[in-house]
C-alpha positions in Angstrom: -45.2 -26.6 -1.4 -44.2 -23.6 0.4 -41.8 -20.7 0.1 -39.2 -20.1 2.6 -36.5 -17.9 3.7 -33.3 -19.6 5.2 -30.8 -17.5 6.9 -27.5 -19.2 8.3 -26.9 -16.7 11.1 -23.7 -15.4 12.3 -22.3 -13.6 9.6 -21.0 -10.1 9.7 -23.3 -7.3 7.5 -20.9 -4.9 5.7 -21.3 -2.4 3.0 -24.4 0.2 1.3 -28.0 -0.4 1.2 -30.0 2.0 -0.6 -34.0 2.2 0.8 -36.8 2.4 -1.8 -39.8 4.5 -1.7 -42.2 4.3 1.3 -44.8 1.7 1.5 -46.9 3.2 3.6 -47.5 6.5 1.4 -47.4 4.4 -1.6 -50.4 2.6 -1.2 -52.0 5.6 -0.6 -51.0 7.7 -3.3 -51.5 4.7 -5.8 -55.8 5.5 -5.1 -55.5 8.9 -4.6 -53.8 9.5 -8.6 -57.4 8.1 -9.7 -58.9 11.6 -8.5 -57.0 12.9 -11.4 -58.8 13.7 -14.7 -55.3 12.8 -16.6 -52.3 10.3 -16.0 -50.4 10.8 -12.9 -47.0 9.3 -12.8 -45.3 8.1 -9.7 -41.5 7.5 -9.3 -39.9 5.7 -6.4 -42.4 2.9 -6.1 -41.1 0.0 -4.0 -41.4 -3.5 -5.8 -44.3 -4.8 -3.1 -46.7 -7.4 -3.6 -48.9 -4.8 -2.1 -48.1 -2.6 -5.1 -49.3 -5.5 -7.3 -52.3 -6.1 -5.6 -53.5 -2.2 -5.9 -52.7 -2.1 -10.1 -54.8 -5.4 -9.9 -57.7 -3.3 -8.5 -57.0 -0.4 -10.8 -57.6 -2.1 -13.5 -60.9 -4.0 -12.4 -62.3 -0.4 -12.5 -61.2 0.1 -15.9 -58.0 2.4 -14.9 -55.0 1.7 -17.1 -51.6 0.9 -15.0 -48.1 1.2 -17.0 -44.9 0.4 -15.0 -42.1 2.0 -16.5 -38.3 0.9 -16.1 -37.9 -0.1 -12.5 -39.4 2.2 -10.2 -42.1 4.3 -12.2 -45.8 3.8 -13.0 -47.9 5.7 -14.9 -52.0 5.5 -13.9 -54.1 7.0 -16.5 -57.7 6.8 -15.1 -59.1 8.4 -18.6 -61.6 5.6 -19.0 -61.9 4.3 -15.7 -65.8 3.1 -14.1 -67.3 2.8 -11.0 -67.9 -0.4 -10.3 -68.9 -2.5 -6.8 -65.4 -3.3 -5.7 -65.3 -7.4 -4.9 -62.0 -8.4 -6.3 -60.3 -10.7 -3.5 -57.0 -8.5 -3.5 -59.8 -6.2 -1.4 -59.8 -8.7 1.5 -55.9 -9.1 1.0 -55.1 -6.1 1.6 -56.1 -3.5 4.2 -55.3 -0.2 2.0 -57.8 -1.2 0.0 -59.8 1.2 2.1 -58.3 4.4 0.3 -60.4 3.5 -2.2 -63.7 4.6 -0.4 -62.3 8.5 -0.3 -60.6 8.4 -3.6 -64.3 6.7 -5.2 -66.6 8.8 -2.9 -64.7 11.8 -3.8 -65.1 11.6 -7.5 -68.3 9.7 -7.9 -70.2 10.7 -4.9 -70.9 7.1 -4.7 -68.7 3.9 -3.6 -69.4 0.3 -2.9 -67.1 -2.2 -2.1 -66.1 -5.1 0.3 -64.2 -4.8 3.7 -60.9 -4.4 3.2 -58.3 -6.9 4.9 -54.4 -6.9 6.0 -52.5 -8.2 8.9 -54.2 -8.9 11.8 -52.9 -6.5 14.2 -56.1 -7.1 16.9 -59.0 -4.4 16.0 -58.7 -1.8 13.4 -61.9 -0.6 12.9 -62.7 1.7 10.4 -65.6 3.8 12.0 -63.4 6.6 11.5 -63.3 6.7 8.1 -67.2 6.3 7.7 -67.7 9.2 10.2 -65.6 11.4 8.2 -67.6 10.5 5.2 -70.7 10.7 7.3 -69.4 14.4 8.3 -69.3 15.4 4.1 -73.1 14.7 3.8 -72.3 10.6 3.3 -74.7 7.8 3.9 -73.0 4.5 4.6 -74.6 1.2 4.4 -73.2 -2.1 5.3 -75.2 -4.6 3.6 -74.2 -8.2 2.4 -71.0 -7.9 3.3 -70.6 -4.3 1.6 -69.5 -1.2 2.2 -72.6 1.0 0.4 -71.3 5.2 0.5 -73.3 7.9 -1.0 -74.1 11.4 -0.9 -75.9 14.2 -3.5 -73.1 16.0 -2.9 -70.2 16.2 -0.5 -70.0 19.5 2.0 -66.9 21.2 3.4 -67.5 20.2 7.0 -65.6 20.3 10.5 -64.2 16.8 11.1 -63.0 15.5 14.8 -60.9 12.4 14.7 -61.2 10.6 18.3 -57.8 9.2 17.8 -55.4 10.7 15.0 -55.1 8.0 12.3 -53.2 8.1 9.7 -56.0 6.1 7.0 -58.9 8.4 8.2 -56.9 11.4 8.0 -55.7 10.8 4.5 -59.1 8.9 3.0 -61.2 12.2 4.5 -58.5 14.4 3.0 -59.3 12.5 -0.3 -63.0 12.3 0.3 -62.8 16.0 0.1 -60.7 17.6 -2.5 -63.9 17.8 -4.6 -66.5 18.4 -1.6 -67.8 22.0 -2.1 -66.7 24.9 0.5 -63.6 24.0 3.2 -63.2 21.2 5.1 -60.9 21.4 8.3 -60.0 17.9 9.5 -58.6 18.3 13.5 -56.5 16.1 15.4 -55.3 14.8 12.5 -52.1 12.6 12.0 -48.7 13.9 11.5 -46.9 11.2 9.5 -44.5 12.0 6.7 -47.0 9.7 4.5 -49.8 12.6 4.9 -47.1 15.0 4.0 -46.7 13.3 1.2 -50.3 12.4 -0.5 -50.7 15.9 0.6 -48.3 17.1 -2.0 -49.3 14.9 -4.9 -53.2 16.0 -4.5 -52.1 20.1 -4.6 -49.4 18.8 -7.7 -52.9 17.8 -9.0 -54.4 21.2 -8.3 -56.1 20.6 -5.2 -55.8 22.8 -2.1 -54.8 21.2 1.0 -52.8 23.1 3.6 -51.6 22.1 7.4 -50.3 18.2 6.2 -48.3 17.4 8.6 -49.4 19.6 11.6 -52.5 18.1 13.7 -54.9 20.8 11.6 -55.4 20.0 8.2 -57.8 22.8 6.0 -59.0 21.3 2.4 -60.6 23.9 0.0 -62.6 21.8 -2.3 -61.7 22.0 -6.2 -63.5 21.4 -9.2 -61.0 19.5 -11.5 -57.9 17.4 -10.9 -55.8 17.0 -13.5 -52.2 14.7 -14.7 -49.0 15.5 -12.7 -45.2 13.9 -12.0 -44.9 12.8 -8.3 -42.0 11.3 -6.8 -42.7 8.8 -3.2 -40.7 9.6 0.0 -38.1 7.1 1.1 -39.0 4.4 3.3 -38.7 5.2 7.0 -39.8 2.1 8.5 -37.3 0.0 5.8 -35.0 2.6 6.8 -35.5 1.7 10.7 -35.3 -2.3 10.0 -32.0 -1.8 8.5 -30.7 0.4 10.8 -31.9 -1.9 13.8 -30.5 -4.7 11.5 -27.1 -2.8 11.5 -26.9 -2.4 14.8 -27.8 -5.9 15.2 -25.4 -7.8 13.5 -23.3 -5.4 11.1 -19.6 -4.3 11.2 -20.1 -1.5 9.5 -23.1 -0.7 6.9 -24.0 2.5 5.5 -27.8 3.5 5.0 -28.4 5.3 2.1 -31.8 7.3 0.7 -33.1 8.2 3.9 -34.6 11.5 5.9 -33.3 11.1 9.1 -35.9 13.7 10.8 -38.4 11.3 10.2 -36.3 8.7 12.0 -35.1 10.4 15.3 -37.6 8.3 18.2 -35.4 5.3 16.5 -32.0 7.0 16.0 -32.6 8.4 19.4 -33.1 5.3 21.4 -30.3 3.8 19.7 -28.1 6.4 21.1 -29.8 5.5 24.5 -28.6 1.8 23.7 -24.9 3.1 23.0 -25.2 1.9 19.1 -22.2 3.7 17.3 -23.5 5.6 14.5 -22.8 8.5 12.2 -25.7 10.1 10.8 -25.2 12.2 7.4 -27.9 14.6 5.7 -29.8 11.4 3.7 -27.8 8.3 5.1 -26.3 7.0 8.4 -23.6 4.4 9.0 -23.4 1.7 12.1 -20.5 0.3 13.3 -21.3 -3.2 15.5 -20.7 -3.0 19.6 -21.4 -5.7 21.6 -22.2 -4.0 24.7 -25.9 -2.5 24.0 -27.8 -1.0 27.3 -31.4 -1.8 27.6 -33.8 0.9 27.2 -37.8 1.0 27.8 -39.9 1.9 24.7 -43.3 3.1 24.1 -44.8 3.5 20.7 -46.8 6.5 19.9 -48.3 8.5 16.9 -46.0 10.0 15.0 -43.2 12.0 15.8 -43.7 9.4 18.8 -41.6 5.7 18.5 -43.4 3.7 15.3 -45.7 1.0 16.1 -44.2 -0.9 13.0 -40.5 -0.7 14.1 -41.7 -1.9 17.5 -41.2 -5.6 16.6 -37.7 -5.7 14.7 -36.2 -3.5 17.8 -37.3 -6.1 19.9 -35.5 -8.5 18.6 -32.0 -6.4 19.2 -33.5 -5.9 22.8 -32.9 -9.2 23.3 -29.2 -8.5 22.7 -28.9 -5.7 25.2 -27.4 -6.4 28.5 -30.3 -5.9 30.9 -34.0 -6.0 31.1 -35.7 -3.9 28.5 -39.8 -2.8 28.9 -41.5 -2.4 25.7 -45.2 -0.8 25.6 -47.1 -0.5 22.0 -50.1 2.2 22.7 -51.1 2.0 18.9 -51.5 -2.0 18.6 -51.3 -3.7 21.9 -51.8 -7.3 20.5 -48.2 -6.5 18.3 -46.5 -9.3 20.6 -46.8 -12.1 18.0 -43.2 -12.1 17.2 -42.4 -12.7 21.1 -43.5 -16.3 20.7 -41.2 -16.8 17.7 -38.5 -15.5 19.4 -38.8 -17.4 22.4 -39.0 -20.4 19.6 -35.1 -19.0 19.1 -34.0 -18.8 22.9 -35.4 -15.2 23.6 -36.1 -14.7 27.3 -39.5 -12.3 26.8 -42.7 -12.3 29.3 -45.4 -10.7 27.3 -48.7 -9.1 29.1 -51.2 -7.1 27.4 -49.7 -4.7 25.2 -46.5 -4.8 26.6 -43.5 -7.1 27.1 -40.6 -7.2 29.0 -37.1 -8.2 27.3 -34.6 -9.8 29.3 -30.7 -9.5 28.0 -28.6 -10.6 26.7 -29.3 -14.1 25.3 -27.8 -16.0 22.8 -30.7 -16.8 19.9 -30.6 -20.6 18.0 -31.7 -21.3 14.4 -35.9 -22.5 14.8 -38.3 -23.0 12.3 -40.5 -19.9 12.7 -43.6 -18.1 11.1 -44.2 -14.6 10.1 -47.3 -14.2 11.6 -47.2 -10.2 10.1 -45.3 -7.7 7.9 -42.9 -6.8 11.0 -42.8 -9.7 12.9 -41.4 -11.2 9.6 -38.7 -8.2 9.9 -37.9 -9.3 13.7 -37.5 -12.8 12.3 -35.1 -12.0 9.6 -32.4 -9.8 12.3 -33.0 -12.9 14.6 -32.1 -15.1 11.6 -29.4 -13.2 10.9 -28.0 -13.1 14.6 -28.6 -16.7 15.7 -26.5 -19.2 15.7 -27.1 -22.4 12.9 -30.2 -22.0 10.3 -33.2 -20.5 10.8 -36.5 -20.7 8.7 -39.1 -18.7 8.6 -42.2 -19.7 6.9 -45.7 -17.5 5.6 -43.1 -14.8 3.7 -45.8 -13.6 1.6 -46.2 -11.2 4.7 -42.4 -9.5 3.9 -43.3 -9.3 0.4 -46.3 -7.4 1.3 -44.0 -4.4 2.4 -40.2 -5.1 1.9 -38.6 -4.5 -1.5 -36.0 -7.5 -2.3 -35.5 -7.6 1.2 -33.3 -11.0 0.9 -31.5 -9.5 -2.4 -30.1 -6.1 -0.4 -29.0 -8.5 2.9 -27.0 -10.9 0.4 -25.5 -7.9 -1.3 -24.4 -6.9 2.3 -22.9 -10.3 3.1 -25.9 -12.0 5.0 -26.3 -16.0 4.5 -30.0 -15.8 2.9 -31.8 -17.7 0.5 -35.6 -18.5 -0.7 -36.4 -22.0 -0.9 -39.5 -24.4 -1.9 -40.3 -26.8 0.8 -42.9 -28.9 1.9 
């Protein structure tokens, strides 16, 4: 037996959604609070399987997790160990990895397995290890573990070859305690820097430049205990707003930064969507006649890799061809195939596609084959005409907070069902 998502297309969206805290800084932040000598408590933290894979790990090193009313957890690392990290969540999940700069940084010493995650073609995490390498780290890969090690960790220049947003902030971790400065360059920019950033220095550690591509880290002695609350979800925030534009009358976006979101907002505008945008929310009213628009994804402030699949699916609504180009993970096409499942007219190449307008899309049986394509999926779903099902949702779990339970509280057709 399997879970599924049904989704009888065709019905108008209408009303508020509210976005939870980000993903992508949460399952950072949730290894970095172990740094601390006392308990850190985080508010704003989405209800993600991800999420509950992390406490899982947590506790197999002896730290104690305590989620409070909906959103909060408390993680008190008072009597936590260091211990080889095998658990199988590891392989389930590829921000696992934060947990080599969080363990290096505190115990100088850190073995676990390679993490895991959606397969978005190569990912490698050389980066990481030369950063650690850079500190005064040894790294060993032996038996299918990740062996890091150092007497003690230096202050150090560090050059990342491309600016990625896991090196950046597992270096950054890697070196609160390191003795002297460490200035990482050509770091990322993402708000999610930003904002383990500011719960390390809430933890008294001093890290200026987050959020610039020069990031200067002065290591500290002692972290302690602090009160941090998690960012609001900008690439949520996108797939509703695409979602809106997709297949709402009018739906109102609530809990979100919009500066963080202008490469979407801004090719929406290109694409003639009607929108208001407030200080934290914007609203979308439908319009049938969308202009095509070519997109290229880029580091941040740049177009997001991750909302690169759901706009692809409104593409298919516009009237024209459309070009789409993903620089960050060319093999993010998956979702083409699906679509095409659904009527899409797409020719895909490497790392680009080209998305011919406007066709009419058909309930298919489908599979989320990742996080976003499962978000494409769904705003197909909720556009075609007659049923569709889309099977492997463990994937939207992994990053989307009650996803189906918002889009029924805006109207949509959607249920979860057991089949075979």
């Amino acid at each position: 037996m399997e879970e599924v998502i049904k989704i009888v297309g065709k019905t108008k969206l209408c009303g508020e959604v509210k976005i939870s805290g980000s993903k992508n800084a949460t399952v950072a932040l949730i290894p970095a609070a172990i740094l601390a000598s006392g308990p850190v408590t985080i508010c704003g933290v989405p209800n993600i399987s991800d999420v509950e894979s992390l406490s899982i790990l947590l506790r197999e090193i002896g730290v104690e997790v305590i989620k409070k009313a909906d959103d909060h957890i408390i993680i008190d690392p008072t009597n936590m160990k260091n211990i080889p990290l095998d658990h199988p969540s590891v392989s389930k999940l590829r921000a696992s990895y934060y947990f080599m700069g969080a363990l290096l940084g505190k115990y100088k010493e850190v073995k676990m397995k390679m993490p895991g995650g959606c397969y978005l073609g190569p990912r490698p995490i050389d980066l990481h290890l030369k950063g650690f390498e850079a500190l005064g780290a040894t790294v060993e890969y032996e038996k299918g573990y990740y062996v890091i090690k150092a007497e003690e960790l230096i202050g150090n220049k560090v050059f990342l070859d491309i600016s990625s947003v896991g090196a950046t902030i597992n270096i950054m971790m890697a070196a609160v305690h390191a003795t002297g400065r460490t200035i990482i360059e050509n770091a990322a920019k993402e708000p999610e820097i930003i904002d383990v950033s500011s719960l390390l220095n809430k933890m008294g550690a001093k890290i200026r430049g987050a959020g610039t591509n020069i990031i200067t880290i002065d290591g500290v002695k002692d972290l302690g205990g602090c009160f941090h609350e998690i960012i609001p979800d900008r690439i949520e925030a996108g797939t509703f707003i695409i979602m809106a534009a997709a297949a709402a009358k009018e739906m109102t976006i609530k809990n979100i930064i919009p500066q963080h979101l202008e490469s979407l907002l801004s090719k929406l505008q290109e694409m003639d969507v009607d929108m208001d945008i407030d200080v934290d929310c914007v609203t979308i009213r439908g319009n049938e006649n969308l202009k095509p628009i070519d997109l290229k994804t880029l580091p941040y402030p740049g177009f997001a890799t991750d909302l690169q699949q759901p706009l692809t699916t409104l593409l298919t609504q516009a009237i024209g061809d459309s070009k789409v180009i993903d620089t960050i993970y060319p093999e993010r096409f998956k979702n083409c195939n699906e679509l095409q499942r659904m009527g899409a007219d797409i020719d895909v190449t490497q790392g680009s596609s080209v998305v011919k307008g406007k066709t009419d899309l058909y309930g298919q049986r489908v599979t989320a084959t990742d996080l976003r394509c499962g978000a494409a999926l769904v705003i197909a779903g909720l556009i075609a005409e007659g049923t569709t099902e889309i099977h492997e949702i463990y994937h939207i779990d992994r990053g989307y907070d009650d996803l189906d339970g918002k889009l029924k509280k805006l109207g949509a057709n959607i249920t979860r069902e057991m089949v075979d």
